[in-house]
py3Dmol code that shows the C-alpha trace and the ligand (Angstrom):
import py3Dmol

protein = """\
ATOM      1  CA  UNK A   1       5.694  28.808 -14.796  1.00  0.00           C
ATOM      2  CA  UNK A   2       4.892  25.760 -16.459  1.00  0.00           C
ATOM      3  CA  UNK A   3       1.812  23.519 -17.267  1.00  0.00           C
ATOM      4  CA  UNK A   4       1.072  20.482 -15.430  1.00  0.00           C
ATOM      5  CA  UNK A   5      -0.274  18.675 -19.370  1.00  0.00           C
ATOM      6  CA  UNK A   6       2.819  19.467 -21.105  1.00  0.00           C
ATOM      7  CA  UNK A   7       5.134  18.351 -18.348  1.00  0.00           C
ATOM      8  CA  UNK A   8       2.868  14.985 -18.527  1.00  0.00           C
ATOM      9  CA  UNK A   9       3.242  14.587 -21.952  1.00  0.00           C
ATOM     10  CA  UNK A  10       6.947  14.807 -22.052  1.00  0.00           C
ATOM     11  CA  UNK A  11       7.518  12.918 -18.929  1.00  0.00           C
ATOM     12  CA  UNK A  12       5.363   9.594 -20.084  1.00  0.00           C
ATOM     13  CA  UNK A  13       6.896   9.518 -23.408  1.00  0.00           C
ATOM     14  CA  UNK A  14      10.530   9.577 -21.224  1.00  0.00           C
ATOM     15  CA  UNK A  15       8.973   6.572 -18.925  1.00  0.00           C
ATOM     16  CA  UNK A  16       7.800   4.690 -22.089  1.00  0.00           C
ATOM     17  CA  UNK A  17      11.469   5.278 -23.879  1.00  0.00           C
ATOM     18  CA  UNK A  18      12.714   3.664 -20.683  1.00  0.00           C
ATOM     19  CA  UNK A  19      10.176   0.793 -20.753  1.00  0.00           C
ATOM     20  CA  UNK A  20       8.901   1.365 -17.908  1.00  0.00           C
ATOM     21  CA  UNK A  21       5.336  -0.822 -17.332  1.00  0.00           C
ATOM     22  CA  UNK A  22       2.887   2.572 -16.748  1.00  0.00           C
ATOM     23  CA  UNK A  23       4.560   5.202 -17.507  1.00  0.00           C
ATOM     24  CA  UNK A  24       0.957   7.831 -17.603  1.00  0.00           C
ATOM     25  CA  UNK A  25       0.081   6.252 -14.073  1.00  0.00           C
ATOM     26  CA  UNK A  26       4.534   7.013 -12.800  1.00  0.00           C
ATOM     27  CA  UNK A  27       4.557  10.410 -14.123  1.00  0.00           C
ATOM     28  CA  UNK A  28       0.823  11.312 -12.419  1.00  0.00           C
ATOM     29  CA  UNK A  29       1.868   9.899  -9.249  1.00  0.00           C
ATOM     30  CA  UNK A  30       5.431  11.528  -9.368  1.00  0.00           C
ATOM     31  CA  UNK A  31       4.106  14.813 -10.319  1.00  0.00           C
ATOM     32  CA  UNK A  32       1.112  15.098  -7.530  1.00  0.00           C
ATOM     33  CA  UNK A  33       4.063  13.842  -5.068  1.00  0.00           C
ATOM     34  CA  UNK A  34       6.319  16.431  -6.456  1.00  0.00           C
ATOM     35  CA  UNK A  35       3.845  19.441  -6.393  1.00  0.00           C
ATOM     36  CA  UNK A  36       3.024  18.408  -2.639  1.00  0.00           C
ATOM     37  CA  UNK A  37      -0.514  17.065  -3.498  1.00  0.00           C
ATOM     38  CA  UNK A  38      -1.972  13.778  -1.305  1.00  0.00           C
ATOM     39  CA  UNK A  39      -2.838  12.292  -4.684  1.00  0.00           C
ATOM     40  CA  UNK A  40      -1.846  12.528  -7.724  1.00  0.00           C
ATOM     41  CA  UNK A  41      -2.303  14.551 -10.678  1.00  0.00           C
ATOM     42  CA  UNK A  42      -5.433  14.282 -12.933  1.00  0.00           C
ATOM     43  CA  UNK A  43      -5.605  15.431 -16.799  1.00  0.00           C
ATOM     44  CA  UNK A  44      -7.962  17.361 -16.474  1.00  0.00           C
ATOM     45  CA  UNK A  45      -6.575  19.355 -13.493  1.00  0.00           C
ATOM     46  CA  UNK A  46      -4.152  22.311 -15.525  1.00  0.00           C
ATOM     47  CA  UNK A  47      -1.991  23.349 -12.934  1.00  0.00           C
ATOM     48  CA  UNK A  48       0.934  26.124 -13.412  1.00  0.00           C
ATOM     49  CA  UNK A  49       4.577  24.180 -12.176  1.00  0.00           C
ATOM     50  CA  UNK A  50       7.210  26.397 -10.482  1.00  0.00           C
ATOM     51  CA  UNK A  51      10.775  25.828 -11.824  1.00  0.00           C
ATOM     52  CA  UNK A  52      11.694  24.668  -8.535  1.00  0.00           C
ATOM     53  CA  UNK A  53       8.937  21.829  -8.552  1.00  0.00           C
ATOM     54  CA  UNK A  54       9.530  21.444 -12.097  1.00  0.00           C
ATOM     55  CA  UNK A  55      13.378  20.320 -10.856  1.00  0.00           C
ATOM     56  CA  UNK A  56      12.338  18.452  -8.403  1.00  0.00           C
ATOM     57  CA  UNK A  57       9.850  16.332 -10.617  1.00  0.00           C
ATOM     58  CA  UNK A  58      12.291  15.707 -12.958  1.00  0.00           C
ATOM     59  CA  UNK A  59      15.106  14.387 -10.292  1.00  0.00           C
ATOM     60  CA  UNK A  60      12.299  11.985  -9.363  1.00  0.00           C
ATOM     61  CA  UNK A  61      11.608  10.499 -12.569  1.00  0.00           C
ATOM     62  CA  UNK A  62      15.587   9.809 -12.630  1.00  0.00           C
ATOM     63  CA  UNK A  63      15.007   7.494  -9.565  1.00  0.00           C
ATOM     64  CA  UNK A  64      12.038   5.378 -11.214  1.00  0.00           C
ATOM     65  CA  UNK A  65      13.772   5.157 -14.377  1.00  0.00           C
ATOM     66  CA  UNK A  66      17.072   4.045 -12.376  1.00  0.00           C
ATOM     67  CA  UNK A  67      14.471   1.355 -10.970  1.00  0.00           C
ATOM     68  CA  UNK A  68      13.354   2.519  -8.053  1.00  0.00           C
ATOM     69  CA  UNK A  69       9.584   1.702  -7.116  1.00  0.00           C
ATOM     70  CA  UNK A  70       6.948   4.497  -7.394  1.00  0.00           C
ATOM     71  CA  UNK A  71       6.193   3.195  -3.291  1.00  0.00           C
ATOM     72  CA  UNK A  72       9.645   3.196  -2.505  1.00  0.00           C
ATOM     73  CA  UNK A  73      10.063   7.191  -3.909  1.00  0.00           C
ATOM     74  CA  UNK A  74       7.014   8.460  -2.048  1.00  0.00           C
ATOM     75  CA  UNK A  75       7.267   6.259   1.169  1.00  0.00           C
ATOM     76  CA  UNK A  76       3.798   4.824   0.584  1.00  0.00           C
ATOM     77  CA  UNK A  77       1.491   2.207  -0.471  1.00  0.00           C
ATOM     78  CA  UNK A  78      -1.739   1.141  -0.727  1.00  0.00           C
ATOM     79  CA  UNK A  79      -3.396  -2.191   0.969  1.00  0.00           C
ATOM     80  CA  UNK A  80      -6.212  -3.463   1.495  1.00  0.00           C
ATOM     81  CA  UNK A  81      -8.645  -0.455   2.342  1.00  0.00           C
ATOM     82  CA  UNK A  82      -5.853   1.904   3.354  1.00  0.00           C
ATOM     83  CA  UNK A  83      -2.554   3.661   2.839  1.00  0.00           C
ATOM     84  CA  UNK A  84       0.584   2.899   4.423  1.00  0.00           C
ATOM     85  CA  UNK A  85       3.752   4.285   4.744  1.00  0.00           C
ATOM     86  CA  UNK A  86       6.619   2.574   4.663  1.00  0.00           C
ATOM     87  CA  UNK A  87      10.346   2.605   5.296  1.00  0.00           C
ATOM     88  CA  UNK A  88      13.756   1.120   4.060  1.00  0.00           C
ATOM     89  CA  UNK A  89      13.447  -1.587   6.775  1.00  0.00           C
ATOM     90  CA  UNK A  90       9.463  -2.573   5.870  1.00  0.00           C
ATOM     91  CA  UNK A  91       8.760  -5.039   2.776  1.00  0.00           C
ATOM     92  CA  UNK A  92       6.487  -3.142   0.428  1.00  0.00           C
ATOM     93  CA  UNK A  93       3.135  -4.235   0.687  1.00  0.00           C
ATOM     94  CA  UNK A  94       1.921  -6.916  -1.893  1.00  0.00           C
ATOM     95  CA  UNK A  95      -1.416  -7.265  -3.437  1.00  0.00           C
ATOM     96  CA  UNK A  96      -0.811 -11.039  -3.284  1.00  0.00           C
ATOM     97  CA  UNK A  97      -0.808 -10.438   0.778  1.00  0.00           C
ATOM     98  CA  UNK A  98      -4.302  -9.257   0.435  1.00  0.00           C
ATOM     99  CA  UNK A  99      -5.262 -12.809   0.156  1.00  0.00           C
ATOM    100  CA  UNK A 100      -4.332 -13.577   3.471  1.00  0.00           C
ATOM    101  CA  UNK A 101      -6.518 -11.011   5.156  1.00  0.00           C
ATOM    102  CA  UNK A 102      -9.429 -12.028   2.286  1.00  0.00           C
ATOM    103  CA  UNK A 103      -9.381 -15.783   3.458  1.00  0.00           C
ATOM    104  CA  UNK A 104      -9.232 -15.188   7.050  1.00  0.00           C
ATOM    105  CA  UNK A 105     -12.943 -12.874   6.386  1.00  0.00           C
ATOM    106  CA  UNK A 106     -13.690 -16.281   4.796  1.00  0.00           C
ATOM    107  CA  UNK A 107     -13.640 -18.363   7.869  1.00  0.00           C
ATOM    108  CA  UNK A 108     -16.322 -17.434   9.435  1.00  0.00           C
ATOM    109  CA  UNK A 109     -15.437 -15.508  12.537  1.00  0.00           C
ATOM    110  CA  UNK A 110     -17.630 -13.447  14.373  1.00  0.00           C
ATOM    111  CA  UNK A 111     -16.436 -10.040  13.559  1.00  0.00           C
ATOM    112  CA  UNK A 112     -18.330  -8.384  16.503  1.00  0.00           C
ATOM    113  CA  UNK A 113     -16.273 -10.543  19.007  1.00  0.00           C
ATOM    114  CA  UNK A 114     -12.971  -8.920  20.605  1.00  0.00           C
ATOM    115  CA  UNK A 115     -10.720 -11.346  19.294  1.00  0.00           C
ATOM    116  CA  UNK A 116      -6.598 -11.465  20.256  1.00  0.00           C
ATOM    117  CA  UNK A 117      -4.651 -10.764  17.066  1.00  0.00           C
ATOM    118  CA  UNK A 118      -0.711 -11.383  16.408  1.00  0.00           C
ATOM    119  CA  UNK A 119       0.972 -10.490  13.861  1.00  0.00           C
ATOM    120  CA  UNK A 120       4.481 -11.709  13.386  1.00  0.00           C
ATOM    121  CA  UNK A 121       7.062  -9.870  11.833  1.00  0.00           C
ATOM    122  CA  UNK A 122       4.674  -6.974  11.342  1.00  0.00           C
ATOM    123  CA  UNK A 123       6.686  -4.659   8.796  1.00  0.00           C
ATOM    124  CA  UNK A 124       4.730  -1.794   8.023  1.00  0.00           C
ATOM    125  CA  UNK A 125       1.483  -3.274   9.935  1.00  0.00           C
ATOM    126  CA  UNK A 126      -0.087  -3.845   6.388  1.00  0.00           C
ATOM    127  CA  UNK A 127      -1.509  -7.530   7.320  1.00  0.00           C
ATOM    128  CA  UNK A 128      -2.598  -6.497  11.264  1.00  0.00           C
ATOM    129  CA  UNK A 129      -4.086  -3.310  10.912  1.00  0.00           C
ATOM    130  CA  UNK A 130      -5.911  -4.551   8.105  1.00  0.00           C
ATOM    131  CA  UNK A 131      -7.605  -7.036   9.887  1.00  0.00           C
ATOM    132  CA  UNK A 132      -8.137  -4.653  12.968  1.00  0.00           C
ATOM    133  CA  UNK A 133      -9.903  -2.579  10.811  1.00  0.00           C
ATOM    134  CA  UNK A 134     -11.828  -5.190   9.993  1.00  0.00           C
ATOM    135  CA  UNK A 135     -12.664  -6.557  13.626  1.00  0.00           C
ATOM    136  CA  UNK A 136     -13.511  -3.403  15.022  1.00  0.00           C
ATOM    137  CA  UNK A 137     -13.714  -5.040  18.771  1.00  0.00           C
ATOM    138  CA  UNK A 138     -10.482  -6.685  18.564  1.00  0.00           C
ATOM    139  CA  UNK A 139      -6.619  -6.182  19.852  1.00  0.00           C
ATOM    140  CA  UNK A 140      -3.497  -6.740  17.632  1.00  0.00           C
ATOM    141  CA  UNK A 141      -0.166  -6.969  18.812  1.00  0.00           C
ATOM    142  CA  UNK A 142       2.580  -6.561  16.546  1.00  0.00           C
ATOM    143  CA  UNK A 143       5.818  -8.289  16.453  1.00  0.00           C
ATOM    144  CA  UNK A 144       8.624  -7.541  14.873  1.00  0.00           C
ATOM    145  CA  UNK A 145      12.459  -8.081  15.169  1.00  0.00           C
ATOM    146  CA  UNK A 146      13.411  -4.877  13.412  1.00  0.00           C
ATOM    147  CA  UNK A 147      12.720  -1.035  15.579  1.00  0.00           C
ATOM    148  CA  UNK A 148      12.756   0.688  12.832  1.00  0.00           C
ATOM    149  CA  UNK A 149      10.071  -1.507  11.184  1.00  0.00           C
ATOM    150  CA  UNK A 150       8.143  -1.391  14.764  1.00  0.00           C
ATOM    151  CA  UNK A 151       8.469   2.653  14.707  1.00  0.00           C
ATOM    152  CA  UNK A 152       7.348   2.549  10.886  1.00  0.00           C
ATOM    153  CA  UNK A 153       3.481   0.463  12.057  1.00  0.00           C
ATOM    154  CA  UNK A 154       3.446   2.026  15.112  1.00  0.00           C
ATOM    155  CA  UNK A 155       2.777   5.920  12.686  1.00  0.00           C
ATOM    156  CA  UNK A 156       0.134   3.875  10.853  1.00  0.00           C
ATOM    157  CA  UNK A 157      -1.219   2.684  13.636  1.00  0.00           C
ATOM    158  CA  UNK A 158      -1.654   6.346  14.649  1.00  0.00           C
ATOM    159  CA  UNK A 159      -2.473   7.352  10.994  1.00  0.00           C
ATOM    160  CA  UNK A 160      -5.291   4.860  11.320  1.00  0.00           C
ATOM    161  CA  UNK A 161      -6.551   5.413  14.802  1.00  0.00           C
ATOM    162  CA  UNK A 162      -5.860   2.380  16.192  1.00  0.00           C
ATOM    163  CA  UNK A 163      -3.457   2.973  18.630  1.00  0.00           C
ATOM    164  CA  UNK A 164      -5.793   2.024  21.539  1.00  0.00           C
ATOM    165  CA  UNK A 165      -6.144  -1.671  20.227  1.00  0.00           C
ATOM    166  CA  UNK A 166      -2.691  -2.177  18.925  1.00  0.00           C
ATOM    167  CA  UNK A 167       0.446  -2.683  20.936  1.00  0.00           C
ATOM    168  CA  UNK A 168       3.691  -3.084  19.431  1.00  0.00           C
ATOM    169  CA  UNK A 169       6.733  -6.090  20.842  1.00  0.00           C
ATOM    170  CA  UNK A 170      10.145  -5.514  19.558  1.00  0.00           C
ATOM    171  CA  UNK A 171      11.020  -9.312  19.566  1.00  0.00           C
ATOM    172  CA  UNK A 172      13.235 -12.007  17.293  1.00  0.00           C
ATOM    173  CA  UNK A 173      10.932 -15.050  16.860  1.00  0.00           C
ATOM    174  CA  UNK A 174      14.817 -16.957  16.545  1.00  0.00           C
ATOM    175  CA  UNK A 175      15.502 -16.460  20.384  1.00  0.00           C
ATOM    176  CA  UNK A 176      14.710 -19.092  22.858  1.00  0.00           C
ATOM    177  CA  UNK A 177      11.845 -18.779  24.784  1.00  0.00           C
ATOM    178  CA  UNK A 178      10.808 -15.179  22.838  1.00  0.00           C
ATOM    179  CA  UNK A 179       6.903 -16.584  23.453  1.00  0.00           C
ATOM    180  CA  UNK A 180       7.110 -16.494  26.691  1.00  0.00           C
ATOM    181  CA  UNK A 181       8.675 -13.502  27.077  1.00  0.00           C
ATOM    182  CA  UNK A 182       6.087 -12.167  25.081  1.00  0.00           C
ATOM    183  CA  UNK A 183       3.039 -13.406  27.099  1.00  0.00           C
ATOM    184  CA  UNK A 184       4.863 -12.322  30.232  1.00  0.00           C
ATOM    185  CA  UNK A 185       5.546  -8.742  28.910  1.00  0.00           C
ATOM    186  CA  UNK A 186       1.755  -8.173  27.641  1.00  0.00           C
ATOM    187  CA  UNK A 187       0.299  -9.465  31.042  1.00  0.00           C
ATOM    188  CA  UNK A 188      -1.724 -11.894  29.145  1.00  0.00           C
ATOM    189  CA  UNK A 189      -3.325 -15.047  30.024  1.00  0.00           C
ATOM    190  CA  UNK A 190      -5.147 -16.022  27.127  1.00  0.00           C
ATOM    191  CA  UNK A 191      -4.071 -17.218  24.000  1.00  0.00           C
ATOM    192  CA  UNK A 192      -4.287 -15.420  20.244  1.00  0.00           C
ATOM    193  CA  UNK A 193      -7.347 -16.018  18.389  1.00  0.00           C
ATOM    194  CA  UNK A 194      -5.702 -15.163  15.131  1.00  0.00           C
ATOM    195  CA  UNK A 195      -2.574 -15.308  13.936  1.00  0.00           C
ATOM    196  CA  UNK A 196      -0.904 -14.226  11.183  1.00  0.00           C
ATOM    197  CA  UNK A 197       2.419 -13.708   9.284  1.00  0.00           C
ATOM    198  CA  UNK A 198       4.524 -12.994   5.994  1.00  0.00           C
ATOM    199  CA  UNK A 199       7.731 -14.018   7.286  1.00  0.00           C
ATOM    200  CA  UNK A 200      10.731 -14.121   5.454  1.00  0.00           C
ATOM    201  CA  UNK A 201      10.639 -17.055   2.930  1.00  0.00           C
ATOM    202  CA  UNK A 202      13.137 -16.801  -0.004  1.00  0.00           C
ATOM    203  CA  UNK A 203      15.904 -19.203  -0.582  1.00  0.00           C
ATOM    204  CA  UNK A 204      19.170 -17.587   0.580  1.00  0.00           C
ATOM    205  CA  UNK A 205      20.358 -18.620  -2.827  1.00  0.00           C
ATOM    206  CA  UNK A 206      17.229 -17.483  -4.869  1.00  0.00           C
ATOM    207  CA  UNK A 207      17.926 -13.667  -3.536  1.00  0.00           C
ATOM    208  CA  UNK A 208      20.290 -12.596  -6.289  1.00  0.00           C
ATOM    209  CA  UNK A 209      17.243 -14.146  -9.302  1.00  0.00           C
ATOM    210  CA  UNK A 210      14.939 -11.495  -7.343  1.00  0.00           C
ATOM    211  CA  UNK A 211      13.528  -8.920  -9.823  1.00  0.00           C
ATOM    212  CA  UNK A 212      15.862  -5.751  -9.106  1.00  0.00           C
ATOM    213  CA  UNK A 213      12.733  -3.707  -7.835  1.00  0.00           C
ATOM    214  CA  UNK A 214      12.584  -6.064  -4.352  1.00  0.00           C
ATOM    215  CA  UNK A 215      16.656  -7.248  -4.486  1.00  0.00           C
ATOM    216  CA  UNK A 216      17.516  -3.467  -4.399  1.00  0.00           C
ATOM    217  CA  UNK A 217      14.729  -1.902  -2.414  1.00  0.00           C
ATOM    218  CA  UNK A 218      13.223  -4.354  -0.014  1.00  0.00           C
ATOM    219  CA  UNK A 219      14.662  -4.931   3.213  1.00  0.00           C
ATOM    220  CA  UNK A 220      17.168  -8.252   3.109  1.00  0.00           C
ATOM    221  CA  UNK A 221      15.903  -9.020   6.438  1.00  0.00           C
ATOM    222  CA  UNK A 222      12.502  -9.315   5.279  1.00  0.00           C
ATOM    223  CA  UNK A 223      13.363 -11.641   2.549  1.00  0.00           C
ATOM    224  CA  UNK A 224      16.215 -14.109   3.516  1.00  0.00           C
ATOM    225  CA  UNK A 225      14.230 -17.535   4.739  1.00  0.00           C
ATOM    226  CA  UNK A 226      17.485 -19.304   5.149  1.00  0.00           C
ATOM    227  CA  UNK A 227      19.357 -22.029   2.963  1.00  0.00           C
ATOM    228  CA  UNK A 228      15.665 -23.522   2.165  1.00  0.00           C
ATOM    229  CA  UNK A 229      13.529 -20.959   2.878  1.00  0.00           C
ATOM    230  CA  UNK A 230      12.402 -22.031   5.978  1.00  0.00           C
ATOM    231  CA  UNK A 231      13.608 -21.385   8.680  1.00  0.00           C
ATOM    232  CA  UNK A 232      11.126 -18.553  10.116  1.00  0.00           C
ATOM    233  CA  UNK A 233       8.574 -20.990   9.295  1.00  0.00           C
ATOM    234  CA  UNK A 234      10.273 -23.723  11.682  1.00  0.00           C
ATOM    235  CA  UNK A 235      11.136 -21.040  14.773  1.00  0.00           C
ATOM    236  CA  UNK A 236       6.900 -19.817  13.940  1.00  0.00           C
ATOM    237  CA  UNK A 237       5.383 -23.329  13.818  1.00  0.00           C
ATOM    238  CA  UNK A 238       7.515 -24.564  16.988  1.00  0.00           C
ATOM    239  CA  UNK A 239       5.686 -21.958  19.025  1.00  0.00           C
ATOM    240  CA  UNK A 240       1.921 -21.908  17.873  1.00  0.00           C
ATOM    241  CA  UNK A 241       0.833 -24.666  20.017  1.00  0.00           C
ATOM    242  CA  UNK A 242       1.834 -21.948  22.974  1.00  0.00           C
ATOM    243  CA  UNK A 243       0.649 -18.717  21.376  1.00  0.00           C
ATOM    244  CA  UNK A 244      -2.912 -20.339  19.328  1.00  0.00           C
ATOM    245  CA  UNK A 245      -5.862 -20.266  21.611  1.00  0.00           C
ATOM    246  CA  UNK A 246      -8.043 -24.152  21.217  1.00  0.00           C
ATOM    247  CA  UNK A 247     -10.053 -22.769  18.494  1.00  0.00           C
ATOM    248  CA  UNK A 248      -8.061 -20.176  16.572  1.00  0.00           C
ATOM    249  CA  UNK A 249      -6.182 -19.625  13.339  1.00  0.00           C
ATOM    250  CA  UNK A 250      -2.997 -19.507  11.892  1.00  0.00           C
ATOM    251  CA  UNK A 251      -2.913 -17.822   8.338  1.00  0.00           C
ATOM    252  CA  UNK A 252       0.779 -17.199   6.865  1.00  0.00           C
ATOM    253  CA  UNK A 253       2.539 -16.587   3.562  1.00  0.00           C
ATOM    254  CA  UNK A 254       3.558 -18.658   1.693  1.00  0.00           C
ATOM    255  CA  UNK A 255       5.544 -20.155  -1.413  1.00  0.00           C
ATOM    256  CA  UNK A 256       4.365 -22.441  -3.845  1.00  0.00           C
ATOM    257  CA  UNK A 257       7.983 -23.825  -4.134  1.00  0.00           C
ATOM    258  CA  UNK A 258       8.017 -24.783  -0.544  1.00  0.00           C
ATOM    259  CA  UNK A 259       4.891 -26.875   0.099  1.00  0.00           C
ATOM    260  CA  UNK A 260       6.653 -29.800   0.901  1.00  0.00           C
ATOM    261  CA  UNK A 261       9.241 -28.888   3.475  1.00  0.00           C
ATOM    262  CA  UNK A 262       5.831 -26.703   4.744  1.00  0.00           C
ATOM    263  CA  UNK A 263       4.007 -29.854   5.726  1.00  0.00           C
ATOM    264  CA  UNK A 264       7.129 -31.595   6.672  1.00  0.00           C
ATOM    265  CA  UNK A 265       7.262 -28.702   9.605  1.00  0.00           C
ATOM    266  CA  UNK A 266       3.716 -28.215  10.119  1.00  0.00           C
ATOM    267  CA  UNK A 267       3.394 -32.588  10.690  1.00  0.00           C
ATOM    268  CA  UNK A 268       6.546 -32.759  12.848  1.00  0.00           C
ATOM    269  CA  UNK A 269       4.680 -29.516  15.295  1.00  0.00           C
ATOM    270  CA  UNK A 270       1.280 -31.580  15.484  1.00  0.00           C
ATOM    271  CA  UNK A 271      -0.537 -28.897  13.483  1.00  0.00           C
ATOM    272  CA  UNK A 272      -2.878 -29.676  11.093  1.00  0.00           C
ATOM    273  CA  UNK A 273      -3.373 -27.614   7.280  1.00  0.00           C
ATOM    274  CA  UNK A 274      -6.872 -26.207   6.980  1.00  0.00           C
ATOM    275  CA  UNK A 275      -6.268 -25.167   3.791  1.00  0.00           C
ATOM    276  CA  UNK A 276      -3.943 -23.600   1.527  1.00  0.00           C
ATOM    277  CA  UNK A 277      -5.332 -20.861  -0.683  1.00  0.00           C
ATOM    278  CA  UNK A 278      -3.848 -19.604  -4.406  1.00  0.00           C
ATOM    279  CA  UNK A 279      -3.344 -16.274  -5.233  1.00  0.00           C
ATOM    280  CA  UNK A 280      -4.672 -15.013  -8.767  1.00  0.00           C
ATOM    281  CA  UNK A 281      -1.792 -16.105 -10.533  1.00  0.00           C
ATOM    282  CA  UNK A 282      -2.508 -19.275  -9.537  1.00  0.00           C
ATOM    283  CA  UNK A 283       0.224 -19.617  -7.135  1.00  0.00           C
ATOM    284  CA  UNK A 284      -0.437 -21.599  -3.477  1.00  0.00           C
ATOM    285  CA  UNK A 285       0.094 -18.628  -1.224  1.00  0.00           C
ATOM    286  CA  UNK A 286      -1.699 -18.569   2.383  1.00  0.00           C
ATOM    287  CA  UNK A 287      -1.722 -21.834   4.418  1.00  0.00           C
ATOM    288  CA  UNK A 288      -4.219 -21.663   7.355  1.00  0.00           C
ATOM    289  CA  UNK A 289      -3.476 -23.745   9.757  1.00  0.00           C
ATOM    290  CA  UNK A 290      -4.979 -24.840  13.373  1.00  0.00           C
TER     291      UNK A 290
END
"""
ligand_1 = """\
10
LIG
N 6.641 -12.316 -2.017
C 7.913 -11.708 -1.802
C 8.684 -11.702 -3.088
O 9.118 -12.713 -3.560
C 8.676 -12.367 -0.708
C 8.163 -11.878 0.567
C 8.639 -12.687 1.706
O 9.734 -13.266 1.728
N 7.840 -12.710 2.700
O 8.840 -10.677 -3.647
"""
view = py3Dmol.view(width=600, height=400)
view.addModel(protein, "pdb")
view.setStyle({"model": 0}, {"cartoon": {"style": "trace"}})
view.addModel(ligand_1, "xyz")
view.setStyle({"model": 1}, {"stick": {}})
view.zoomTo()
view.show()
């Protein structure tokens, strides 16, 4: 057997020497995840460490220091108020997201109301089931054009117990007509009260200046907006008028880099920019639009 402290010790000094960013926070993460815990591993907490574990730590800590992120290892994240898993076809959650569902609680809306929610290009459900869990009366519907991504929200949907308010489309917001198709296929008359997205929105050519933690782990698919970044944002903004009931929101991702082409898009669809919100880098990053 070994001890949990000195396997610590050694382990952050072998993060630091590979200059990785937080190495004690890695190697307490890796070591819970290795010895089967939900969290991780605390100081104080002297725990004896099979060989086998012991192994199987150390094969982990080859993964992070070859780059891989500490989400990507244990199939997890946390956002918001919650955990979620995700998979090789979800984007890993960003704390920069979070300031989409912060500035939608900002608007004003009556949380006791059962308000329609969509959420396009869903992922790992990180943006809608957020918000559901913060409307507890309303519905979310999640979109995405990836199954594996839809089976991936769909568990923390479940994990989260919200499978009685959230249904799940498997749709490609590039297809012709996909909204109606989708308002025919839920039975629904009414229009969405909130909507909201992180589509893809990196500059086909900007992919390979990505920092090697999202080129080599996030999903392409999640990523790739097209020669200028756009072109989700052009299929989206073509279709709110249809899907965005007379007094509701639009809150989506965004780039600081492609403001202008934005409003180009958002002008040419009649829609009009609420406001656009920064994140705490200082970076414009939601756009809410009506
Ligand atoms: N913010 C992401 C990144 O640059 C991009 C996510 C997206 O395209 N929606 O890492």
């Amino acid at each position: 057997m070994f001890k949990s402290n000195e396997i610590l010790k050694d382990s952050i000094k072998y993060l630091k020497s590979h200059r990785k960013e937080t190495p004690e926070l890695d190697s307490k993460i890796l070591l819970g995840f290795a010895l089967g815990l939900k969290e991780k591993i605390y100081l104080h907490e002297e725990l004896n460490v099979s060989e086998e574990k012991l192994t199987n730590f150390r094969k982990l800590l080859e993964v992070r220091v070859k780059g891989k992120p500490i989400s990507r290892i244990i199939g997890k994240r946390f956002f918001w108020k919650n955990v979620f898993n995700i998979n090789d076809w979800t984007l890993d959650p960003r704390p920069d997201s979070e300031i989409l569902i912060e500035e939608i609680l900002r608007q004003n809306i009556d949380k006791t109301h059962d308000h329609k929610i969509l959420d396009l290009g869903c992922g790992s459900g990180c943006l809608g089931l957020s918000l559901l869990g913060e409307f507890p009366n309303s519905s979310l519907i999640c979109v995405d054009r990836c199954k594996k991504a839809i089976i991936q929200a769909k568990q923390n949907s479940e994990n989260l117990f919200f499978v009685d308010r959230t249904k799940f489309l498997h749709a490609n917001w590039f297809d012709q007509n996909w909204t109606i198709n989708l308002l025919k296929m839920l039975k629904i008359r009414t229009k969405f009260d909130i909507i909201i997205s992180n589509p893809p929105y990196v500059k086909a050519n900007q992919i390979q200046k990505l920092q090697k933690e999202v080129r080599n782990y996030d999903p392409m698919i999640a990523l790739n907006g097209g020669d200028d970044g756009c072109d989700s944002y052009r299929a989206i903004f073509k279709n709110i008028r249809n899907l965005l009931s007379d007094k509701g929101i639009t809150a989506i991702e965004i780039s600081d880099y492609l403001i202008k082409p934005l409003k180009e898009i958002v002008l040419k669809e009649g829609l009009i920019i609420k406001n656009i919100v920064k994140d705490y880098s200082g970076k414009k990053r939601v756009m809410i639009i009506k």
